[in-house]
N, C-alpha and C positions, 0 to 999 in steps of 0.2 A: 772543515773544522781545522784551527791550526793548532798547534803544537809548540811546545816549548824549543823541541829541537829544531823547528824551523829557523831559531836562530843561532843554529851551531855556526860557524865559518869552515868555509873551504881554503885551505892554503893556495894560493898563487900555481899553477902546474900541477892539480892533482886535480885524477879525474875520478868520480864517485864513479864504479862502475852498477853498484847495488848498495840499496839500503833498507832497513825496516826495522821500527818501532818493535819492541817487545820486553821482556822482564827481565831481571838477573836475581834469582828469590825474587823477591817483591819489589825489586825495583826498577824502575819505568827505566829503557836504556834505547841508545839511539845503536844498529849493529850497521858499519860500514864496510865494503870491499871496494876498494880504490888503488887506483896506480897513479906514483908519481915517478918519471923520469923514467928507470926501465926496473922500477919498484913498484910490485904488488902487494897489499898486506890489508890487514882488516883493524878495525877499531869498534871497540865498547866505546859510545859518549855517556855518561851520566853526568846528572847536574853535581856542581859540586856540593851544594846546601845538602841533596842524598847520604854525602858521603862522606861527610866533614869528620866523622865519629872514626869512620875505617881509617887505619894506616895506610900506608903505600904496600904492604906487604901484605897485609889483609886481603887488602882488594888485588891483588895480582893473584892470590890463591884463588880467589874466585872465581877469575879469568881461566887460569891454568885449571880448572875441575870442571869447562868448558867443553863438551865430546867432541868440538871443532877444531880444538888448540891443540896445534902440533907439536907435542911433549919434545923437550930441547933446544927448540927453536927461542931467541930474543926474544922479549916484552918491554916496552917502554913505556910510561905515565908519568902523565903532565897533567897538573890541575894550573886552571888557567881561565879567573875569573868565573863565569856562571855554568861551566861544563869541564868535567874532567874525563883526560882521554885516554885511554890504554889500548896501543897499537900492538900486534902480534901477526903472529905466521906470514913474517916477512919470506917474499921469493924476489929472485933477481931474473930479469930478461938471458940472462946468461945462460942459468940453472936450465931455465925452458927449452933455449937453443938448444945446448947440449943434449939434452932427452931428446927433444924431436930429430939431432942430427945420429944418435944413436940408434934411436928407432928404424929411421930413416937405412942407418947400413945393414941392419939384421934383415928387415922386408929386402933392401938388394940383394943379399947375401940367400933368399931361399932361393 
C-alpha cells in the first residue's frame, strides 16, 4: 500500500535510522530518527495542506507536549512544498563520545 510520505525526500548525507507512520491528534504524521554528519535528531513530517491553518508556534507546541521531546533542547520548522518538517532533540557525536569516555573511567576506576 503506498503512502503519501513515500514521497517525503531525504537530504543528501542523512541517514533515516527509523521511521513510522502515526498521528499527532488526528493527524497523519511521518516520525523520523536519522543521523546526518555526526548529528542525531528526529523529525515530525506532516503534509502541509494538514497544517496550513496552524502557525509555526502552534505546531511546535504540539511537538514540544510530545513525551519524547527533550524539554530545552532546539526545534526547527520548515514548510517546504507538500510536507512540513519539524526537527527536534538534536544530539552530537561529541555529546555521545564524552558519556561513553566518562562511563568508560568510572567502570576503570572500580
Amino acid at each position: 500500500m503506498t503512502s503519501i510520505f513515500d514521497q517525503v525526500p531525504v537530504e543528501e548525507g542523512t541517514v533515516i535510522l527509523q521511521q513510522q507512520e502515526a498521528k499527532l491528534d488526528e493527524l497523519p504524521v511521518l516520525y523520523q530518527v536519522w543521523k546526518w554528519d555526526n548529528v542525531t535528531g528526529q523529525t515530525v513530517i506532516l503534509e502541509s495542506k494538514d497544517v496550513a491553518n496552524l502557525s509555526d508556534e502552534a505546531l511546535k507546541s504540539k511537538i514540544k507536549s510530545l513525551p519524547f521531546y527533550n524539554v530545552g533542547t532546539s526545534l526547527t520548522l520548515s514548510r517546504k512544498g507538500a510536507f512540513t518538517f519539524v526537527n527536534f532533540n538534536f544530539e552530537t557525536d561529541d555529546i555521545l563520545d564524552a558519556f561513553c569516555e566518562a562511563a568508560k573511567e568510572l567502570l576503570d576506576n572500580k
